[in-house]
C-alpha positions, 0 to 999 in steps of 0.5 A: 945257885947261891955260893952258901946254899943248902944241898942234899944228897941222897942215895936213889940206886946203889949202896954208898961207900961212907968213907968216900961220901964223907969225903965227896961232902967235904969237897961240896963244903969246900965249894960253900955249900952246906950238905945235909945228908938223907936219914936213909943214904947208907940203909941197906937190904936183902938185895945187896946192889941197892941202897935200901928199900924202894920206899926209904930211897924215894922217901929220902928223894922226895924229902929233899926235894920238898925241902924249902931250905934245899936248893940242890939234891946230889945223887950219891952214886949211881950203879942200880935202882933210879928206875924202881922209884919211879912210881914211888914218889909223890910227883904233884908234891915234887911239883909243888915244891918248885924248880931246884937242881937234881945233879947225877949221873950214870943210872940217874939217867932214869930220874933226869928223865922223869923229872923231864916229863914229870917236872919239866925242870933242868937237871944236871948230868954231872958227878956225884960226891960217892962217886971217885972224881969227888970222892977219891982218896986222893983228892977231887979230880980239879976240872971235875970240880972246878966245872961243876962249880962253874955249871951250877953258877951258870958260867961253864966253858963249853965242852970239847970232843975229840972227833966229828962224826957228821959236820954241822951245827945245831942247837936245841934242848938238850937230853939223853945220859946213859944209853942203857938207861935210856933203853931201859925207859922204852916202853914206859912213861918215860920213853926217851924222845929227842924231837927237836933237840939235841941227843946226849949219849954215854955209857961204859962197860959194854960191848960195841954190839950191845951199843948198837943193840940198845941205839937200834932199839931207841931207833925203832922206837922212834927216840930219834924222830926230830933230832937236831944233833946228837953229843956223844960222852966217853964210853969207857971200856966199851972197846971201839964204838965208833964203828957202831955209833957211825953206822947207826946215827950216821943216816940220821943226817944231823951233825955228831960231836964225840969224844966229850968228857962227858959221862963216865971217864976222868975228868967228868964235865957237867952238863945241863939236860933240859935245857938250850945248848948248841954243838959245832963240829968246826970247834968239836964243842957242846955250848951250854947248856945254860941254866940258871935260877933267874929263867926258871922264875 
């Protein structure tokens, strides 16, 4: 991505605090970027934990992303709602308009997964300007930034765990978020699959059983058939998890890397969904994803 591009940001799931976007769109402006901001970003509706109707969120999504002039739609926030407009937007225009960069995160999961199947373009899983770690008081959090920089130029270090679950080494195309999305889309179109790639897991706020309730569900729907290795992000307030994601994705038999400062905690590293990456558990790290214009001409 060119260092004076155009950027939109929309809001697609829950309500946006203006005063920490406004900050949050100095920071991208900051980084070079021009943003424009979606016509409908601070509607709101009778349903309080959405940022306005269904049909003005996808309109606004689905208007930046068919801008010729925007090279990147940022998310927000997340929090509730991606999901509502999956059957709202106009996916043969959103074709039409050709590859661009979507960045998110948390309940985006929904959106990096149908631009997946419906698209077939990398996504970025990475902070959103509403969102604390860009939009915070006291200034963005710096690696935050500095890595979401780097992962749009195509230049970003390689994302370091803190713990090895399974020994090895794999590499595949890398998809996934936020676990409790990821369960949400069984079922649907959407339904996640890893076969050949490379498994990307978050989440926050929930319980270890519920962890291993939403990993059992993607289980026996066959999500994890073919899997090649699995990044597990941070699970901030989740109390220990590991107990539960060791014995769920243990007898898979592929390496598991955990600890990456991927998701929800602070500092929030950016990675690319979609596209190729390789995770070692001797340097504990996830390598790439890589992703720039040049391949998806």
């Amino acid at each position: 991505m060119h260092h004076d591009a155009t950027v939109a940001v929309v809001a697609p799931s829950g309500p946006v605090d203006a005063a920490a976007l406004r900050r949050g769109v100095e920071r991208l402006e900051g980084l070079g970027m021009k943003v424009v901001v979606g016509q409908h970003v601070f509607d709101r509706q009778d349903l309080p934990y959405l940022a306005g109707t269904d049909a003005a969120r996808a309109a606004d999504l689905q208007a930046a992303w068919c801008d010729p002039a925007v090279s990147a739609v940022f998310c927000a926030r997340g929090g509730y709602g991606a999901g509502r407009l999956l059957p709202l937007l106009d996916w043969d225009a959103m074709r039409a308009a050709g590859p661009k960069v979507l960045v998110g995160s948390s309940d985006i999961t929904a959106l990096h997964r149908a631009f997946a199947v419906e698209l077939g373009v990398p996504t970025l899983h990475g902070p959103m300007p509403g969102s604390a770690l860009l939009g915070g008081e006291e200034g963005p959090e710096p690696d935050t930034l500095a890595h979401l920089r780097a992962a749009l130029t195509g230049a970003a270090a390689p994302v370091t765990g803190d713990r090895v679950l399974v020994p090895g080494r794999a590499e595949g195309v890398l998809s996934g978020g936020n676990l409790s999305l990821l369960a949400s889309l069984c079922g649907t179109r959407y339904q996640p699959s890893f076969a050949g790639g490379i498994a990307f897991l978050e989440d926050i706020g929930e319980e270890p059983y519920r962890v291993d309730r939403m990993l059992t569900q993607l289980l026996q729907a066959g999500a994890f058939e073919g899997v090649r290795g699995i990044a597990l992000g941070s699970w901030v307030d989740c109390g220990d998890p590991y107990p539960a994601l060791r014995d769920r994705l243990a007898p898979l038999g592929v390496p598991v890397v955990a600890g990456l400062p991927a998701g929800h905690g602070s500092p929030q590293m950016s990675v690319w969904l979609g596209a190729l990456g390789a995770i070692d558990t001797e340097s504990c790290s996830l390598t790439g994803p890589y992703w720039n214009e040049s391949q998806a001409r």
